[in-house]
C-alpha positions as a Markdown table, in Angstrom:
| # | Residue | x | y | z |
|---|---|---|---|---|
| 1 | Unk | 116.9 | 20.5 | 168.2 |
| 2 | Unk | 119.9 | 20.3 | 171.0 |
| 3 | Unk | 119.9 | 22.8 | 173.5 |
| 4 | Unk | 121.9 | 25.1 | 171.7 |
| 5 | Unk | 120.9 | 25.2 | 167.6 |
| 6 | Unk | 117.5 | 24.1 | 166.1 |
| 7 | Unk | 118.1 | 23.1 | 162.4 |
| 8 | Unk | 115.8 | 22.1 | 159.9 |
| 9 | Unk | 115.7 | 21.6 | 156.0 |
| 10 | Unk | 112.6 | 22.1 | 153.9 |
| 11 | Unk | 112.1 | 21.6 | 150.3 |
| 12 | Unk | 109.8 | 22.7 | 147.2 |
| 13 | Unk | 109.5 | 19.9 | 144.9 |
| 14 | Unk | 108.3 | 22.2 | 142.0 |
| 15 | Unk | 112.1 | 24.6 | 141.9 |
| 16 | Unk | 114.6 | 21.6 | 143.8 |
| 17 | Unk | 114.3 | 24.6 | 146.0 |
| 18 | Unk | 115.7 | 24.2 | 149.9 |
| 19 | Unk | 114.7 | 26.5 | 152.4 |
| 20 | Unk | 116.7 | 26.3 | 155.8 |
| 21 | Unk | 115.2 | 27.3 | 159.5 |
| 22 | Unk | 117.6 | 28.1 | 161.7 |
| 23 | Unk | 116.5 | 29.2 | 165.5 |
| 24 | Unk | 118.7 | 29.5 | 168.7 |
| 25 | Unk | 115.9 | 27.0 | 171.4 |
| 26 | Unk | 116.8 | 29.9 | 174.5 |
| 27 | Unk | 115.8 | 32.8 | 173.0 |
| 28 | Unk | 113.1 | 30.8 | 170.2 |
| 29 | Unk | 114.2 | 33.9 | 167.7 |
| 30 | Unk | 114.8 | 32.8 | 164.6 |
| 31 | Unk | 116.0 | 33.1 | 161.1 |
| 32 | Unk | 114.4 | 31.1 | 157.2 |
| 33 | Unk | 117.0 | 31.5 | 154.3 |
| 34 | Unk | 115.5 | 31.4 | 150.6 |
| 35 | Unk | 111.6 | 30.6 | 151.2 |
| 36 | Unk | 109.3 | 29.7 | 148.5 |
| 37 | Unk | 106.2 | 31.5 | 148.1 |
| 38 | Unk | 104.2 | 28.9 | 147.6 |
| 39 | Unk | 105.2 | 27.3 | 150.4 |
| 40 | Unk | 104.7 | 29.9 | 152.9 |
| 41 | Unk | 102.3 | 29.1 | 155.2 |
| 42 | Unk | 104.0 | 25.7 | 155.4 |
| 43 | Unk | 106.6 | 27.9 | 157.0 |
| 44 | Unk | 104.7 | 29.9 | 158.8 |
| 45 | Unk | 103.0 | 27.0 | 160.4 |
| 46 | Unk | 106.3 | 25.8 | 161.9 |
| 47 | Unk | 107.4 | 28.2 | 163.0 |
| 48 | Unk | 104.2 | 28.6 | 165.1 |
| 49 | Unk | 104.1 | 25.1 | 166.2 |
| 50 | Unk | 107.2 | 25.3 | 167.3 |
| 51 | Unk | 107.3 | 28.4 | 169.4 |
| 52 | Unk | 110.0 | 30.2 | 167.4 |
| 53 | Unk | 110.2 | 34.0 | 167.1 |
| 54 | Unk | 110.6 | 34.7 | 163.3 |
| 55 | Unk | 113.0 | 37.7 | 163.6 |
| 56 | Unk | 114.6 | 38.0 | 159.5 |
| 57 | Unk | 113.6 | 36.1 | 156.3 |
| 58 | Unk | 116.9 | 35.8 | 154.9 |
| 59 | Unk | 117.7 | 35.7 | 150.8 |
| 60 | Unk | 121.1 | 34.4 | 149.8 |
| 61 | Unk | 120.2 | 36.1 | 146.1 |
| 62 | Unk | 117.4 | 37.5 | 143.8 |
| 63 | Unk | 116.2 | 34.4 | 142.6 |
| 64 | Unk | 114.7 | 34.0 | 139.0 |
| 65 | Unk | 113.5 | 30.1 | 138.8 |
| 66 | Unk | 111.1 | 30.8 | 141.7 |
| 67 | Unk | 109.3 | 33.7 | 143.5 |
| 68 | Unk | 110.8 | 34.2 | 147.0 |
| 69 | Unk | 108.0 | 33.7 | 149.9 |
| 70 | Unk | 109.7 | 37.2 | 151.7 |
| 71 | Unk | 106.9 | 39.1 | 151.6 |
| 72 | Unk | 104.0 | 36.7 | 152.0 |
| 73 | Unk | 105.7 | 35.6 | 154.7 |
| 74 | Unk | 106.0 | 38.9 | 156.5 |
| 75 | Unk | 102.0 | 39.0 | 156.6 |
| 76 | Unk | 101.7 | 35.9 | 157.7 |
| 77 | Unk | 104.8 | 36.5 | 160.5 |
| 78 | Unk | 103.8 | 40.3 | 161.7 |
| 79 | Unk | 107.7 | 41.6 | 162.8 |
| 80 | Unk | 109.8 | 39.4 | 160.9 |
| 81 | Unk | 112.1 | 41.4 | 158.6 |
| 82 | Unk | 113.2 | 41.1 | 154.9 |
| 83 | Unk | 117.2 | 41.2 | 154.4 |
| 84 | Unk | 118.9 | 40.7 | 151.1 |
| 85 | Unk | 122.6 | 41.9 | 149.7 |
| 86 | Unk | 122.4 | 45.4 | 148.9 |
| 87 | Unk | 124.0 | 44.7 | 145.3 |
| 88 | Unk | 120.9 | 42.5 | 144.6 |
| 89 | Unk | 118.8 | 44.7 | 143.0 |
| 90 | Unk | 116.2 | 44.0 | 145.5 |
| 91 | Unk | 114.1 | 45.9 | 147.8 |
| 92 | Unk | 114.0 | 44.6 | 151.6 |
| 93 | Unk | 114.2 | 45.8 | 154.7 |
| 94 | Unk | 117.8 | 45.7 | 155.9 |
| 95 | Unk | 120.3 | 45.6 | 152.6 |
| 96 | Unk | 123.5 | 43.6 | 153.7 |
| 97 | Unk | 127.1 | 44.1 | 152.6 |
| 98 | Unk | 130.2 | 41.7 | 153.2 |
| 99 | Unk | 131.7 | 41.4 | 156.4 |
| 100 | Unk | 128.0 | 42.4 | 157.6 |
| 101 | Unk | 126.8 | 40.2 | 160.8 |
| 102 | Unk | 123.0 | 38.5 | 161.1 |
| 103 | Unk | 122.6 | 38.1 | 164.7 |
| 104 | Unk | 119.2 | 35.5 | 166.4 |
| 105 | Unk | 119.7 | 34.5 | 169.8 |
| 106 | Unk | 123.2 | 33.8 | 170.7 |
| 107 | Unk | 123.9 | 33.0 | 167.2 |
| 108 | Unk | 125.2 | 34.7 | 164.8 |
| 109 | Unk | 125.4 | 34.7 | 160.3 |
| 110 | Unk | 128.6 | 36.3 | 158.6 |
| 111 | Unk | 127.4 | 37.7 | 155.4 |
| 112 | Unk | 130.4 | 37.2 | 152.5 |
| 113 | Unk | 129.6 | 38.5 | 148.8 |
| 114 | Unk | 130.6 | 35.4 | 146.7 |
| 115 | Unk | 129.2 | 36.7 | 143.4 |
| 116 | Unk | 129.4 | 35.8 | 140.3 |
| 117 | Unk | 125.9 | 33.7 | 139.4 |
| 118 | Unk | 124.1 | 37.0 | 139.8 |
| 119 | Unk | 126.0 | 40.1 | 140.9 |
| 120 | Unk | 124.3 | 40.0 | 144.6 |
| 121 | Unk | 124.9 | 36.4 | 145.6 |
| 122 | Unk | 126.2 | 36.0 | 149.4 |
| 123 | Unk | 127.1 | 33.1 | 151.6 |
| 124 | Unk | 126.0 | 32.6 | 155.3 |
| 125 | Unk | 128.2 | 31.2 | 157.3 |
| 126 | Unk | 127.5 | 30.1 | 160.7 |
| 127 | Unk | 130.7 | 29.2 | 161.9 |
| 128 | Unk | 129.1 | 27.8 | 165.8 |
| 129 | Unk | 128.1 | 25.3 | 164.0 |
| 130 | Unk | 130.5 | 25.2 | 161.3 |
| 131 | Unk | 128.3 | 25.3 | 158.0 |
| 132 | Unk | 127.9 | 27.8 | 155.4 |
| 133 | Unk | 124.4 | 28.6 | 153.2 |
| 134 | Unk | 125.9 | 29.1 | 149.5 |
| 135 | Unk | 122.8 | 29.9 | 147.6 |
| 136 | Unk | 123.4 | 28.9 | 144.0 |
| 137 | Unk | 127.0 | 30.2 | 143.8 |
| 138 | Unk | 128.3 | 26.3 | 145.3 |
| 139 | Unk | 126.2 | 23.8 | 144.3 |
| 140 | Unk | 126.9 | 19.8 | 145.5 |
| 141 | Unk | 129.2 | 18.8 | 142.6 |
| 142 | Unk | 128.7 | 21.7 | 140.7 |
| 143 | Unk | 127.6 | 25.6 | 140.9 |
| 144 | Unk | 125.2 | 27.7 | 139.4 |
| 145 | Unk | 124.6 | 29.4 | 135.9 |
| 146 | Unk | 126.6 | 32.4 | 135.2 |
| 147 | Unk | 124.9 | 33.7 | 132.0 |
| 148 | Unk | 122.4 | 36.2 | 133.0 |
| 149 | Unk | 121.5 | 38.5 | 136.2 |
| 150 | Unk | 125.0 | 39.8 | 135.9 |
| 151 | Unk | 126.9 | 36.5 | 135.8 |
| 152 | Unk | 130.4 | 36.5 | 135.7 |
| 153 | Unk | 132.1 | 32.9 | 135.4 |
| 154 | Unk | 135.5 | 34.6 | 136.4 |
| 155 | Unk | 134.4 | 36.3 | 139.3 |
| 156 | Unk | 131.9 | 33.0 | 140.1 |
| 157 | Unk | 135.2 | 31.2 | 140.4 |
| 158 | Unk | 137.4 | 33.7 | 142.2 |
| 159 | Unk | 134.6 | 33.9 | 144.7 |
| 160 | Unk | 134.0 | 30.0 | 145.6 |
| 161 | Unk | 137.9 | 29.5 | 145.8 |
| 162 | Unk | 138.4 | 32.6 | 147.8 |
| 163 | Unk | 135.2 | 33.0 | 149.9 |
| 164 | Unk | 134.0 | 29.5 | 150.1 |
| 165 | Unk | 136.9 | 26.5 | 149.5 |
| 166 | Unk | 139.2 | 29.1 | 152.2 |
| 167 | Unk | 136.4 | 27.6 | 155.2 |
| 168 | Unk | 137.7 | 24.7 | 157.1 |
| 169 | Unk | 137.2 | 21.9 | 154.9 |
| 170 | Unk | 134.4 | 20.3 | 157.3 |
| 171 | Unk | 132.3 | 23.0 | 157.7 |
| 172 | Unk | 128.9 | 22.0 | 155.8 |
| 173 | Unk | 127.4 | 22.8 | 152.7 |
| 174 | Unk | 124.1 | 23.5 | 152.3 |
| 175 | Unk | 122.9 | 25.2 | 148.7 |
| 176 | Unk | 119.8 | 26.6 | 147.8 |
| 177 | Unk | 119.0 | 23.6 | 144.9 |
| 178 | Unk | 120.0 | 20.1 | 144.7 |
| 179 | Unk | 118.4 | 18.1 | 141.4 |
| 180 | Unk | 119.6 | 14.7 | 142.3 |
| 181 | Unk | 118.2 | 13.7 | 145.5 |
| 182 | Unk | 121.4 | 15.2 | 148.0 |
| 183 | Unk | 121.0 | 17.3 | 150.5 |
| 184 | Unk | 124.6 | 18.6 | 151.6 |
| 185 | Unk | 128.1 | 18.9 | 151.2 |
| 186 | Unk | 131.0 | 20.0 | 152.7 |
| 187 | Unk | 134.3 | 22.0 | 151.9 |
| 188 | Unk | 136.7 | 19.3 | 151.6 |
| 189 | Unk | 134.1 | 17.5 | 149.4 |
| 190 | Unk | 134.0 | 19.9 | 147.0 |
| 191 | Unk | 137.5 | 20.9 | 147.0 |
| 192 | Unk | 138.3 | 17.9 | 145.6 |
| 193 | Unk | 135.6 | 16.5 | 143.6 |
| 194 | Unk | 133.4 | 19.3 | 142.6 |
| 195 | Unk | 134.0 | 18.5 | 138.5 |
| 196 | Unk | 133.7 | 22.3 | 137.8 |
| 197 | Unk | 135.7 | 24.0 | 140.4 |
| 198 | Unk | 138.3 | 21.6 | 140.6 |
| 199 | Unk | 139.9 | 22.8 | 137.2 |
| 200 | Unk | 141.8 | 26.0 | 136.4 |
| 201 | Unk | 140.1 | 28.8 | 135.7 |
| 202 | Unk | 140.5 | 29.2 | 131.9 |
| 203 | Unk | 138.6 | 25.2 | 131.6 |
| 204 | Unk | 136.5 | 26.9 | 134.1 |
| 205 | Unk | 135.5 | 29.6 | 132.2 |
| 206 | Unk | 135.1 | 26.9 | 128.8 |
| 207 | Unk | 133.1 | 24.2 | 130.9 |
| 208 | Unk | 130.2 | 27.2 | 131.5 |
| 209 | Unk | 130.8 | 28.9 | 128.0 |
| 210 | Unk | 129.5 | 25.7 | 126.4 |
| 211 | Unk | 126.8 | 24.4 | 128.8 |
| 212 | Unk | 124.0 | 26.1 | 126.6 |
| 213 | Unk | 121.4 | 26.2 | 129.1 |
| 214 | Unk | 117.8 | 26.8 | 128.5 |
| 215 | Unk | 116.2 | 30.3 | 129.7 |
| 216 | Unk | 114.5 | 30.1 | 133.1 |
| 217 | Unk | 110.9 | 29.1 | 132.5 |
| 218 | Unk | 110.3 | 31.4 | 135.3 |
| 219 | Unk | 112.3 | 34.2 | 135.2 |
| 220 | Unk | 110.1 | 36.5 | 133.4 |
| 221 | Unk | 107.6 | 36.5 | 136.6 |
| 222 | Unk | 110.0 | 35.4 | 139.1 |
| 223 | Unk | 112.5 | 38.6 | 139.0 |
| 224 | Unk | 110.0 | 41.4 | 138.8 |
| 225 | Unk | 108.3 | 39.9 | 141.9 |
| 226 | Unk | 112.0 | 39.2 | 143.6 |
| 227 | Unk | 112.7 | 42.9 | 143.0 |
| 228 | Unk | 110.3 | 44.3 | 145.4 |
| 229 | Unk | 109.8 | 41.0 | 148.0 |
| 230 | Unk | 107.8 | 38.5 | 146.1 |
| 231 | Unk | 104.9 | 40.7 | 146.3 |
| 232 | Unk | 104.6 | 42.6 | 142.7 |
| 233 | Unk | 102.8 | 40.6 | 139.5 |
| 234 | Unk | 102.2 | 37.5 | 141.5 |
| 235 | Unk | 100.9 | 35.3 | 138.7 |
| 236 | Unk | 97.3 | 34.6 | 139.7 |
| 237 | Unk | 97.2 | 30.8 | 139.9 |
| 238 | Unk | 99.6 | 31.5 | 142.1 |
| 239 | Unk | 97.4 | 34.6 | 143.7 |
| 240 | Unk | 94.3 | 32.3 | 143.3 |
| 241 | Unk | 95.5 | 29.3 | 145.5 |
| 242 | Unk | 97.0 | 31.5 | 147.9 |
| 243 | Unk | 93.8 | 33.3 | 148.8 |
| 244 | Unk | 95.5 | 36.8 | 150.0 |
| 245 | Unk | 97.9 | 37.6 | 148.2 |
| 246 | Unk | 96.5 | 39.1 | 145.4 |
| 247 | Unk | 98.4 | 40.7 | 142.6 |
| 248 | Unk | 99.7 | 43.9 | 142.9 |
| 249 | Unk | 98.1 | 46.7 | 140.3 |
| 250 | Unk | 101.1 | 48.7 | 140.7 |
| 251 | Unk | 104.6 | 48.1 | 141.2 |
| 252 | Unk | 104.9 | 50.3 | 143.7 |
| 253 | Unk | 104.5 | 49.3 | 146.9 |
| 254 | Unk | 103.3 | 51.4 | 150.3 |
| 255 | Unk | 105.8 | 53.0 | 152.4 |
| 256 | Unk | 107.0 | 50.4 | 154.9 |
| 257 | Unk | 106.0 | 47.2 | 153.2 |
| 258 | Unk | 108.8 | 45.3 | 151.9 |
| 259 | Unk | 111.4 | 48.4 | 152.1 |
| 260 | Unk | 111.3 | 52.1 | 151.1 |
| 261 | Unk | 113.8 | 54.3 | 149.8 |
| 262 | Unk | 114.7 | 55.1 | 153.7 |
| 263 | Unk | 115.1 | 51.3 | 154.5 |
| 264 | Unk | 118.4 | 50.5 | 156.7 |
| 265 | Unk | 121.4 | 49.5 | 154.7 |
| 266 | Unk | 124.1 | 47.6 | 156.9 |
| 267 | Unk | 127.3 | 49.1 | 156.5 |
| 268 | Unk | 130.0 | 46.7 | 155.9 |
| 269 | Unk | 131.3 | 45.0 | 159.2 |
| 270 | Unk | 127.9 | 45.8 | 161.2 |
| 271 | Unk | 125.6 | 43.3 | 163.1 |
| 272 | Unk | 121.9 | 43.4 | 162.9 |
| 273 | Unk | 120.2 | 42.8 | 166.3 |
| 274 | Unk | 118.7 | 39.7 | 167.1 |
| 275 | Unk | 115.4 | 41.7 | 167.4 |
| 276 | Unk | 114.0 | 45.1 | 167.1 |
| 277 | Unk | 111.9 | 47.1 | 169.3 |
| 278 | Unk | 109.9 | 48.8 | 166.3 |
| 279 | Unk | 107.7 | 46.4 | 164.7 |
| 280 | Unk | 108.0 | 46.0 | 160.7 |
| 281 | Unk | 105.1 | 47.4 | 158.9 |
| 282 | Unk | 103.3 | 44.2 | 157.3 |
| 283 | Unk | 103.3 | 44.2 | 153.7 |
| 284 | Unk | 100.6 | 45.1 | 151.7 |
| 285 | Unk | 100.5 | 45.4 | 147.6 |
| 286 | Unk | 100.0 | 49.0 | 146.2 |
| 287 | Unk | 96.4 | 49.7 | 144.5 |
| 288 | Unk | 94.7 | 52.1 | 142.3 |
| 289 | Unk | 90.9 | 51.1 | 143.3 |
| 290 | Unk | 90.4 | 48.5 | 140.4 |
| 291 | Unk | 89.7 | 45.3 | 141.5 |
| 292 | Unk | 92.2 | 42.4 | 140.9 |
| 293 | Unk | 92.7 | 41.1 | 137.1 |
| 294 | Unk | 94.2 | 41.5 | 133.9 |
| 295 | Unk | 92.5 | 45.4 | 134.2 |
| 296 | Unk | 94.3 | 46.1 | 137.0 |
| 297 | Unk | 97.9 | 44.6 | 136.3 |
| 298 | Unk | 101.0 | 46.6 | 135.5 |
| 299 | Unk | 103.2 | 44.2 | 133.3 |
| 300 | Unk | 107.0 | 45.2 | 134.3 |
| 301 | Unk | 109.0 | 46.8 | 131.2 |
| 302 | Unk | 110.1 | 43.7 | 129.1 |
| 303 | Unk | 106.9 | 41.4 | 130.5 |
| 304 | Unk | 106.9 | 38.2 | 128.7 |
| 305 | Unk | 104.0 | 35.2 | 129.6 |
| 306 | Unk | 105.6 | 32.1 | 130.0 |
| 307 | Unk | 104.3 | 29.3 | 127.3 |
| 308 | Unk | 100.8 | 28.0 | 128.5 |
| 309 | Unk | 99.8 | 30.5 | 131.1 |
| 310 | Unk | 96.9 | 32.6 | 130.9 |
| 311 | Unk | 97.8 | 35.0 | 128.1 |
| 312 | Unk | 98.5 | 31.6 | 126.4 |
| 313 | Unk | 95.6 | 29.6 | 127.1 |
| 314 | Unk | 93.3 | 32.8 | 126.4 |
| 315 | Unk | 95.3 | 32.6 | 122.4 |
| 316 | Unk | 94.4 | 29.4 | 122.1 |
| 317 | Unk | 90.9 | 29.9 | 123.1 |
| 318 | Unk | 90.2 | 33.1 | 121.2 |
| 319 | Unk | 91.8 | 30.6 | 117.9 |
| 320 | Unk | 89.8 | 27.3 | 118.8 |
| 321 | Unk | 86.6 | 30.2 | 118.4 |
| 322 | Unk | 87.1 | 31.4 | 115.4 |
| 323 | Unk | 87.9 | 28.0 | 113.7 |
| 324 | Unk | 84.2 | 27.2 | 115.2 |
| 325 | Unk | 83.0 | 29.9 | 114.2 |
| 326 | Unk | 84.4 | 29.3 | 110.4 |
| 327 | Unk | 83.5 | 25.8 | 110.2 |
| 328 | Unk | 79.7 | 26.8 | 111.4 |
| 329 | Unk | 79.8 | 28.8 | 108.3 |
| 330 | Unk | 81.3 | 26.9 | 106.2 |
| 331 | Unk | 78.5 | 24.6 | 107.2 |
| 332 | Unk | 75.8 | 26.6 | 106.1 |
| 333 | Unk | 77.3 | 28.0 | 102.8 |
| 334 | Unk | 77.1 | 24.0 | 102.3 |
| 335 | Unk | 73.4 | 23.6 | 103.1 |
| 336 | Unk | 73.0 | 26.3 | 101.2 |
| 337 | Unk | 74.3 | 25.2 | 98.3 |
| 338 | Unk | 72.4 | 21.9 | 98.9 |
| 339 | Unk | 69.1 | 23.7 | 99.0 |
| 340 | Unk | 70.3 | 26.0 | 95.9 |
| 341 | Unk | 70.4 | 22.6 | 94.0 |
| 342 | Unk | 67.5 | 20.9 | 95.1 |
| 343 | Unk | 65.5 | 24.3 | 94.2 |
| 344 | Unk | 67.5 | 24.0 | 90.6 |
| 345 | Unk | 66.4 | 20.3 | 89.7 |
| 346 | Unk | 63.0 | 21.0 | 90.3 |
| 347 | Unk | 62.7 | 24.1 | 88.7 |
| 348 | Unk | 64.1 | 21.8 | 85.7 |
């Protein structure tokens, strides 16, 4: 921490996921871009022990290979507000546009719209300190998927060369992933050896045409929870090892919790204040009386259970019984047929 920016990196193991705290040490407000869920009260911990003021948990995108720790994190944080791109898709608090401003402290985010792996990716830049938050749409020595969410690989392009590579080449780059052990980049670096971006755009556009990528083991829980804070269809191991944050019975959340159909949208060019007299509502999931369990869930339109979780393991079980139960019978047909032929030989 120097006397004017506290920094810190964090990372989830589980997604190559990195989480950023950023705080201004005068004011202790502060500001965490792309929190896990499951990681939340590791965040919430820090901040405490270190005296910050939690003021906005920040999204650079709606993420589908983990479920964002927004909302968990606003009942662990009472005050701290939820802020996300308004072209996301996603509910929150404050809904950002480009040009928009994310003031803590002193300090200060620009908000620019640099989509093109999902239509509502934005990049942070703080340029005090001269680095940038890029999400997934600049990646260290490469950038993210652009086949689903509303991926474009032309518009992926045209916003890192025109949004991003236009920074001074040593401002810092820190992305949301990283699968090979680095932990930041710069400008200049990738300018000139990023083996994606440095092409034109037509062997841009073939390089991501032909990486055939696998479908995110996670996206099928991951985006309806993203939608509305990380809060909705929480998968229960997730929900049991968590404790409180049960899953939702309805999609619908309570007025206030993570954002409403009245919820500020930025206009483009604003600044959001460092920090807010009115105090967010904390979130709490919707219910209709049940208790928590496969009874009470509401599986979003399109559901699909990802490969070995509960609905899977409950297949295999309901299977493994009946192929008991079959060989049990088959069992005794065969005694029976034993004792049918012992009967038989001495009636003879």
């Amino acid at each position: 921490m120097t006397q004017q920016f506290f920094f810190r990196q964090l990372f989830d193991r589980e997604s190559c996921t990195y989480t950023y705290l950023l705080a201004d040490p005068c004011s202790k407000e502060a500001v965490l871009i792309d929190p896990v869920i499951e990681l939340s009260d590791r965040d919430a911990t820090l901040v405490k022990d270190l005296g910050l003021k939690l003021v906005y948990v920040i999204n650079t995108h709606m993420h589908a290979d983990h479920i964002t720790g927004t909302g968990r994190l606003k009942r662990l944080v009472p005050g701290c507000r939820s802020v996300i791109s308004a072209t996301s898709g996603a509910e929150a608090d404050i809904k950002l546009a480009d040009g928009d401003k994310v003031k803590f402290g002193a300090l200060e985010l620009e908000v620019r719209a640099t989509p093109g792996h999902t239509e509502g990716c934005v990049t942070y830049v703080l340029h005090s300190q001269r680095m940038c938050f890029t999400g997934d749409a600049l990646l260290i020595r490469g950038c993210g998927r652009t086949d689903f969410q509303g991926g474009s690989s032309d518009t992926l392009y045209d916003s890192v060369h025109g949004r991003i590579f236009s920074l001074p080449e040593d401002y810092t780059v820190y992305p949301a992933h990283d699968y090979k052990g680095q932990t930041a980049t710069t400008v200049g670096e990738e300018k000139r050896y990023n083996p994606r971006l440095t092409r034109n755009k037509q062997e841009f556009n073939a390089i991501m045409a032909g990486l055939n990528l696998a479908y995110p083991k996670k996206i099928d829980v991951a985006l309806p929870a993203n939608k509305v804070c990380g809060l909705h269809n929480i998968p229960e191991e997730v929900a049991a090892m968590l404790g409180d944050a049960k899953p939702a019975s309805s999609p619908k959340l309570r007025h206030g919790a993570c954002s409403s159909s009245s919820a500020p949208t930025s206009p483009a060019g604003s600044s959001l204040p460092s920090s807010s007299s009115a105090p967010a509502t904390r979130a709490e999931p919707a219910t209709d009386g049940r208790p928590p369990g496969r009874s009470g869930r509401v599986r979003p339109p399109g559901y699909r259970p990802i490969s070995g979780g509960r609905a899977g393991g409950e297949r295999q079980s309901e299977a493994r019984g009946r192929a008991a139960a079959d060989q049990r019978r088959g069992g005794s047909a065969a005694a029976n047929q034993r004792r049918g032929g012992r009967i038989a030989a001495n009636e003879r």
